[in-house]
PDB file with one MODEL, atoms N, CA, C and O in Angstrom:
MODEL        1
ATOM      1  N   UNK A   1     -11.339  13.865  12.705  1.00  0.00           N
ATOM      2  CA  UNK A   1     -10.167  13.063  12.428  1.00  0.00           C
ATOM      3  C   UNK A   1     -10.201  12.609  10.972  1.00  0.00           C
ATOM      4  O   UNK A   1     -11.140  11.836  10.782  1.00  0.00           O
ATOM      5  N   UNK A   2      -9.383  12.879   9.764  1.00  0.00           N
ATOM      6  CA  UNK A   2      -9.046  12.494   8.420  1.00  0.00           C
ATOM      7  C   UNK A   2      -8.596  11.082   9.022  1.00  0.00           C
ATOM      8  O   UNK A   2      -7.776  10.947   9.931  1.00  0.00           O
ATOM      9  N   UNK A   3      -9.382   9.885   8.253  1.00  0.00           N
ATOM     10  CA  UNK A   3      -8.352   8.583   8.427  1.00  0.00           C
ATOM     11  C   UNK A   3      -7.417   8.410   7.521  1.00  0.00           C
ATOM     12  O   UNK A   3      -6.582   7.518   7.670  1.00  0.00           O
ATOM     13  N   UNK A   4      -7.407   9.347   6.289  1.00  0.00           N
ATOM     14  CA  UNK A   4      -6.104   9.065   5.611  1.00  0.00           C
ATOM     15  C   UNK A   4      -5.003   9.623   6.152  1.00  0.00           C
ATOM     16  O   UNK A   4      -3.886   9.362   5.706  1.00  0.00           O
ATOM     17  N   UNK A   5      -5.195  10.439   7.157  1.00  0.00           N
ATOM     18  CA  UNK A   5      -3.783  11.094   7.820  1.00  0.00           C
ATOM     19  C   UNK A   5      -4.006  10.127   9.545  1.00  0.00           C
ATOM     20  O   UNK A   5      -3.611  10.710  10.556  1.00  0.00           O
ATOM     21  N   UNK A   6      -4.355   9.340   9.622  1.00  0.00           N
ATOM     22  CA  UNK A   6      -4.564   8.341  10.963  1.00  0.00           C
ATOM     23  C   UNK A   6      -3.164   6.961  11.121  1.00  0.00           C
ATOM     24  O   UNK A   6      -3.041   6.001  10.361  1.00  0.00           O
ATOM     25  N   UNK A   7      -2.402   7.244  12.161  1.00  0.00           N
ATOM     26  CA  UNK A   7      -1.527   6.376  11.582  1.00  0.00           C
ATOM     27  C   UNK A   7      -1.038   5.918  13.593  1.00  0.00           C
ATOM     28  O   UNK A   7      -1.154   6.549  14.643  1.00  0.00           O
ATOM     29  N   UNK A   8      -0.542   4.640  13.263  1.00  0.00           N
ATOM     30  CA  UNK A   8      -0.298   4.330  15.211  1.00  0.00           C
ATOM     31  C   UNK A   8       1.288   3.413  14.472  1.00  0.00           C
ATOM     32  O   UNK A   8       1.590   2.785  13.458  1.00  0.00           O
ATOM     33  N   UNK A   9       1.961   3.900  15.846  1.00  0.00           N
ATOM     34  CA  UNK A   9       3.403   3.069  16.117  1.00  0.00           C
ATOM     35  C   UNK A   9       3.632   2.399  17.038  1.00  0.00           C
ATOM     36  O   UNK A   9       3.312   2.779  18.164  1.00  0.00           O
ATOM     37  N   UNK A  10       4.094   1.510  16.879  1.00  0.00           N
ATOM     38  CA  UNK A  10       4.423   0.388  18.238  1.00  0.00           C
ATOM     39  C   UNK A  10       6.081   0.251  17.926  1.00  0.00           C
ATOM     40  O   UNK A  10       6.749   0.332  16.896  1.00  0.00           O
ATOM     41  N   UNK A  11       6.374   0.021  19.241  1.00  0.00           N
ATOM     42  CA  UNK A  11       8.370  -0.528  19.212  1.00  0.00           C
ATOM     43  C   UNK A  11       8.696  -1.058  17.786  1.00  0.00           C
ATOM     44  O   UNK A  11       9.703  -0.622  17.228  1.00  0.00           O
ATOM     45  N   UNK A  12       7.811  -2.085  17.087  1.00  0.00           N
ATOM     46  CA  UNK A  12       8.727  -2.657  15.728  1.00  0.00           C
ATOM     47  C   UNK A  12       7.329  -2.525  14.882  1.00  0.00           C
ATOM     48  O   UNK A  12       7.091  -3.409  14.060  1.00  0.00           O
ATOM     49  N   UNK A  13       6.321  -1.362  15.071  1.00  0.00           N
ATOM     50  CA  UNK A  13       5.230  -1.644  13.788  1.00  0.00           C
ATOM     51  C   UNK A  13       4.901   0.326  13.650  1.00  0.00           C
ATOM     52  O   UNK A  13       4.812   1.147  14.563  1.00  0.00           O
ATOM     53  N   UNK A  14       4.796   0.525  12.138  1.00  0.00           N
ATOM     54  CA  UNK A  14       4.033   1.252  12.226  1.00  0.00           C
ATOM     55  C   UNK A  14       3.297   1.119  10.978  1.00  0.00           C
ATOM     56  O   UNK A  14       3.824   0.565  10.013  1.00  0.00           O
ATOM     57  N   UNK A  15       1.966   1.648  10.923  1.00  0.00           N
ATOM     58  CA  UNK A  15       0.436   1.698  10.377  1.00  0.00           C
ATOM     59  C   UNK A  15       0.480   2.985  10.086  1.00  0.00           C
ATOM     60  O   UNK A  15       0.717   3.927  10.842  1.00  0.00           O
ATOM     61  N   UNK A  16       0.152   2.982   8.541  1.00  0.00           N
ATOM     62  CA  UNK A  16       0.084   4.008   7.821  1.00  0.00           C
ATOM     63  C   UNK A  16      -1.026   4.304   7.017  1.00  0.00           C
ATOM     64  O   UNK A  16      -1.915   3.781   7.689  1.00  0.00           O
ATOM     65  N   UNK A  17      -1.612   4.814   5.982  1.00  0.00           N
ATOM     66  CA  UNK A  17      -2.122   4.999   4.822  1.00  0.00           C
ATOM     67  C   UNK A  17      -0.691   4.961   3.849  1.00  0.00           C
ATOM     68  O   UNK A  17       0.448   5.371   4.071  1.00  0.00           O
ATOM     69  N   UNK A  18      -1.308   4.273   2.674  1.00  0.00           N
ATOM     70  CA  UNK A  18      -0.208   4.627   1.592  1.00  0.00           C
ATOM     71  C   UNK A  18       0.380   5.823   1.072  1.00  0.00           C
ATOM     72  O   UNK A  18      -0.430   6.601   0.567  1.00  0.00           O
ATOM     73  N   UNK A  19       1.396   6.117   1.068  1.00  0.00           N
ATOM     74  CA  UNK A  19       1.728   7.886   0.356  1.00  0.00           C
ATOM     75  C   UNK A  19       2.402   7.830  -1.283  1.00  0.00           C
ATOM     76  O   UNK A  19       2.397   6.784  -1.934  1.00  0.00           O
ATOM     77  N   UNK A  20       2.911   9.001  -1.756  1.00  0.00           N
ATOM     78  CA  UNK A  20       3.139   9.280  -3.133  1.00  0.00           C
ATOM     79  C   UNK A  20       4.451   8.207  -2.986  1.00  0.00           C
ATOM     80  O   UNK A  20       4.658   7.256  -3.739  1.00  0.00           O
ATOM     81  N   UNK A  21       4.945   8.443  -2.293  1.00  0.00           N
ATOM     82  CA  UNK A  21       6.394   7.766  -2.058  1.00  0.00           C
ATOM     83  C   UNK A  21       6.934   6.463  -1.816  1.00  0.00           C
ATOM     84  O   UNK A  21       8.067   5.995  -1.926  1.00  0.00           O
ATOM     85  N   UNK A  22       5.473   5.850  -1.344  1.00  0.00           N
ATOM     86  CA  UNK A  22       5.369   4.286  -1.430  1.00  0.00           C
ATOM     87  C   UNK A  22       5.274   3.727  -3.019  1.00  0.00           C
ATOM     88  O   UNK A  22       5.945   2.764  -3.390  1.00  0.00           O
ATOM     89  N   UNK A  23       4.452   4.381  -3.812  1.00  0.00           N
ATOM     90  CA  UNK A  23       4.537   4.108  -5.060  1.00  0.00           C
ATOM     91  C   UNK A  23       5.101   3.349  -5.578  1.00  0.00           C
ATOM     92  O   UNK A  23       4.328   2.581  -6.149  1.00  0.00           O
ATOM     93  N   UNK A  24       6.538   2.994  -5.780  1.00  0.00           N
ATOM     94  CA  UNK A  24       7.114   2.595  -6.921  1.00  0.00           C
ATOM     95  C   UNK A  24       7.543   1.143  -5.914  1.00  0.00           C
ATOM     96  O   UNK A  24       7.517   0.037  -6.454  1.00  0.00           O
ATOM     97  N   UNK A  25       7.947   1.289  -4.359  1.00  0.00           N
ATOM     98  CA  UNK A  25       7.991  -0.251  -3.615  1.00  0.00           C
ATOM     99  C   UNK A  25       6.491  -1.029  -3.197  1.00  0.00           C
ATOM    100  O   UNK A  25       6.490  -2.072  -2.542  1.00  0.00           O
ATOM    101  N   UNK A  26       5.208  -0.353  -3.682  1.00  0.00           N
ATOM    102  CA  UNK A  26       4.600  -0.788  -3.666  1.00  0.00           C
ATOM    103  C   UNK A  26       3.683  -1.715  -5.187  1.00  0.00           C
ATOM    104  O   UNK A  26       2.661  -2.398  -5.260  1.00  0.00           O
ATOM    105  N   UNK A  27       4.640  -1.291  -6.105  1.00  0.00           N
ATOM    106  CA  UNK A  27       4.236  -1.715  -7.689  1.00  0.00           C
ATOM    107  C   UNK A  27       4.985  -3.221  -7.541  1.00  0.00           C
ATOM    108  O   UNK A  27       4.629  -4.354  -7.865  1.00  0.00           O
ATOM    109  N   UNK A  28       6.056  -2.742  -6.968  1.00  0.00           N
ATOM    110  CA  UNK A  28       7.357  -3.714  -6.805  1.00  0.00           C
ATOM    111  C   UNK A  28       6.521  -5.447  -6.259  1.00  0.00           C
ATOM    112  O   UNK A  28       6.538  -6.599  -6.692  1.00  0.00           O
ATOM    113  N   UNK A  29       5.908  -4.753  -5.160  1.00  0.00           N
ATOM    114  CA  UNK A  29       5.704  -6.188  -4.101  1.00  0.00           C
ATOM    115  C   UNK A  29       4.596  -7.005  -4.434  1.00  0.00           C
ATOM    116  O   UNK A  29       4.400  -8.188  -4.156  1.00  0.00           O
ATOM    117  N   UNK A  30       3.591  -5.848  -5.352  1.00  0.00           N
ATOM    118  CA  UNK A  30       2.189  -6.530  -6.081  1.00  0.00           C
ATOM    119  C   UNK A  30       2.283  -7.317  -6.562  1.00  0.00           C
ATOM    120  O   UNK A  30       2.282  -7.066  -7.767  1.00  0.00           O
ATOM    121  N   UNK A  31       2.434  -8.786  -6.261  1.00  0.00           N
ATOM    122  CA  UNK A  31       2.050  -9.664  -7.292  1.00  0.00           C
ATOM    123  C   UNK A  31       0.772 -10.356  -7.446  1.00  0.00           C
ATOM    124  O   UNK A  31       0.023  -9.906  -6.579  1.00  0.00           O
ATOM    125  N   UNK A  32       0.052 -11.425  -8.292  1.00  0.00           N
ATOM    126  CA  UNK A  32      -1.279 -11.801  -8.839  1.00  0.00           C
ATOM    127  C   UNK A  32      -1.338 -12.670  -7.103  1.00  0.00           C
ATOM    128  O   UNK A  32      -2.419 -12.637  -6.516  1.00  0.00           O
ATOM    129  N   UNK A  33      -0.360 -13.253  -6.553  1.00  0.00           N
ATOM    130  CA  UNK A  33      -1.413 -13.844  -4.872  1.00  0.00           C
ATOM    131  C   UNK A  33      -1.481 -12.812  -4.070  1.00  0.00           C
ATOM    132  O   UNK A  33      -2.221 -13.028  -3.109  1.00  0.00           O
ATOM    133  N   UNK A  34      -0.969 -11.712  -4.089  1.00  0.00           N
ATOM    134  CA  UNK A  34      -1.407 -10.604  -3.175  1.00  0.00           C
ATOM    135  C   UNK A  34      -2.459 -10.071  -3.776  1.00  0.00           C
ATOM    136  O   UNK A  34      -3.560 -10.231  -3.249  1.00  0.00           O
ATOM    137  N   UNK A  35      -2.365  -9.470  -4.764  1.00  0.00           N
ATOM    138  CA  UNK A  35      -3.525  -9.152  -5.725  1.00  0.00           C
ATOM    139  C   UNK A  35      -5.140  -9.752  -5.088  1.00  0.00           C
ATOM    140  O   UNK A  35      -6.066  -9.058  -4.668  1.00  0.00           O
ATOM    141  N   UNK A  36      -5.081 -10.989  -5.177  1.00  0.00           N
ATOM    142  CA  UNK A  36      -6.227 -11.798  -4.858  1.00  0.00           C
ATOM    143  C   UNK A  36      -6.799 -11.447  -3.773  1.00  0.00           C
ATOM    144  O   UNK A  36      -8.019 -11.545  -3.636  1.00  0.00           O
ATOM    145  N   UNK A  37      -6.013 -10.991  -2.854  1.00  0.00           N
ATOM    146  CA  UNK A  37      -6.658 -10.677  -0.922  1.00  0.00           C
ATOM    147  C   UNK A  37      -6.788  -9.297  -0.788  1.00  0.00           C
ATOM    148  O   UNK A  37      -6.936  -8.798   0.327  1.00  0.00           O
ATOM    149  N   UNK A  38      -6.734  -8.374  -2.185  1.00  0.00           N
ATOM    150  CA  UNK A  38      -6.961  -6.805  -2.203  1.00  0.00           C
ATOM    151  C   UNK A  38      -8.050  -6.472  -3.749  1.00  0.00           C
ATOM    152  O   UNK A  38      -7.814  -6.180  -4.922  1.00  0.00           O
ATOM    153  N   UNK A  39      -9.179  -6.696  -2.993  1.00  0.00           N
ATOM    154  CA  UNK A  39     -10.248  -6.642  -3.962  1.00  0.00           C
ATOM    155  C   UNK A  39     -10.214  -5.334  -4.955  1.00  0.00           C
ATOM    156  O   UNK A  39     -10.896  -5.433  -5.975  1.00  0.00           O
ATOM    157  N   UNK A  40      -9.589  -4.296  -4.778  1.00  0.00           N
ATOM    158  CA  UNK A  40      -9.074  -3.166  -5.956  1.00  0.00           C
ATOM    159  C   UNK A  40      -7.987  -3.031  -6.343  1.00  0.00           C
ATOM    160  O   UNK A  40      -7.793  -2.019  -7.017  1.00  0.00           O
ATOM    161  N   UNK A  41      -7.032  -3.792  -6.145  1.00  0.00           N
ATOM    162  CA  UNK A  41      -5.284  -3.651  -6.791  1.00  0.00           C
ATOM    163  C   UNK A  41      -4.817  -4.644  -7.563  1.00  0.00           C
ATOM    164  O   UNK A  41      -4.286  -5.701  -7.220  1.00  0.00           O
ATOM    165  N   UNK A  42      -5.105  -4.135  -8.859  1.00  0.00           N
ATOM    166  CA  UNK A  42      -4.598  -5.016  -9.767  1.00  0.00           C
ATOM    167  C   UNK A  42      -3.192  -5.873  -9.924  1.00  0.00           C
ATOM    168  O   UNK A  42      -2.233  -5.272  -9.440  1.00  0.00           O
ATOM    169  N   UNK A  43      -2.955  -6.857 -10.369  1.00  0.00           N
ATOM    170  CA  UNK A  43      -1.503  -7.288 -10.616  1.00  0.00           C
ATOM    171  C   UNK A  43      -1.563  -7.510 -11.987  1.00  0.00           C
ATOM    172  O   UNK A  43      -2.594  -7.930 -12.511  1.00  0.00           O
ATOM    173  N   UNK A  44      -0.151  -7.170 -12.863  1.00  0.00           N
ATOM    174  CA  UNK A  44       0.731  -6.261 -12.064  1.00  0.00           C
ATOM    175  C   UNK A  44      -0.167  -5.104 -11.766  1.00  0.00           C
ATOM    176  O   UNK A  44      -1.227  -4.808 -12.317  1.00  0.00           O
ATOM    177  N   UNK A  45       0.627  -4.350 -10.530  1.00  0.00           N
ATOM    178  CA  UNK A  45       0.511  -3.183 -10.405  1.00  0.00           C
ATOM    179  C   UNK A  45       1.624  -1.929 -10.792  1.00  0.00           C
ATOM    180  O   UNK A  45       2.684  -1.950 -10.166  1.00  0.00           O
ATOM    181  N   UNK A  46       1.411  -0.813 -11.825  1.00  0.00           N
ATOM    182  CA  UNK A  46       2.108   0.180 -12.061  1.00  0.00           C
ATOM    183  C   UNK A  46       2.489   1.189 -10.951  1.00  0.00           C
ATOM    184  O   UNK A  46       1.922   1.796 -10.043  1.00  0.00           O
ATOM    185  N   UNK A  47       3.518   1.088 -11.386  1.00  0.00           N
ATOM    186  CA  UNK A  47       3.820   2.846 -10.328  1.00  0.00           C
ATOM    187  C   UNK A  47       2.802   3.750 -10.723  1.00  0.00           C
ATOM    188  O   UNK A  47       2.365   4.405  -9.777  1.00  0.00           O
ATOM    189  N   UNK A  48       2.235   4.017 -11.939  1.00  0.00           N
ATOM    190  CA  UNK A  48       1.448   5.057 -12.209  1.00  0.00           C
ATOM    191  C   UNK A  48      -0.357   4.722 -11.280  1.00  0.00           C
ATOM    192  O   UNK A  48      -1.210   5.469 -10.800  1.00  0.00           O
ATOM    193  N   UNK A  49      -0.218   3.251 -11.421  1.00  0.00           N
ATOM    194  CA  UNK A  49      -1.524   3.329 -10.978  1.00  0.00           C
ATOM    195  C   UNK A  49      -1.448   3.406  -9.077  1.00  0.00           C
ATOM    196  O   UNK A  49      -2.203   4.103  -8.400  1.00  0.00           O
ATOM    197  N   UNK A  50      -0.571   2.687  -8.637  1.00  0.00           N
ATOM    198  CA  UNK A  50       0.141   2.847  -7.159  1.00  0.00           C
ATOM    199  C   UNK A  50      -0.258   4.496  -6.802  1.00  0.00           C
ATOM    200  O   UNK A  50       0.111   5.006  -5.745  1.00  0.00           O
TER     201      UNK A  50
ENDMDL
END
């Protein structure tokens, strides 16, 4: 089993790994208090580095 391709759905959730395509809404939502509770993702965060 790859856990980067491991993913579960429920009625209103689904669990993913991040993809190429999250990228640019995931640069978006990074800010320095999220930052803090994700010990490798800088804030800001770039689309390039996303």
């Amino acid at each position: 089993m790859d856990p980067l391709d491991t993913s579960f759905e429920t009625e209103r959730l689904l669990v993913r790994s991040c993809q190429v395509a999250d990228a640019e809404a995931l640069a978006g939502l990074m800010t320095p208090s999220i930052s803090a509770c994700l010990a490798t993702w800088p804030a800001p965060l770039t689309v390039v580095q996303a």
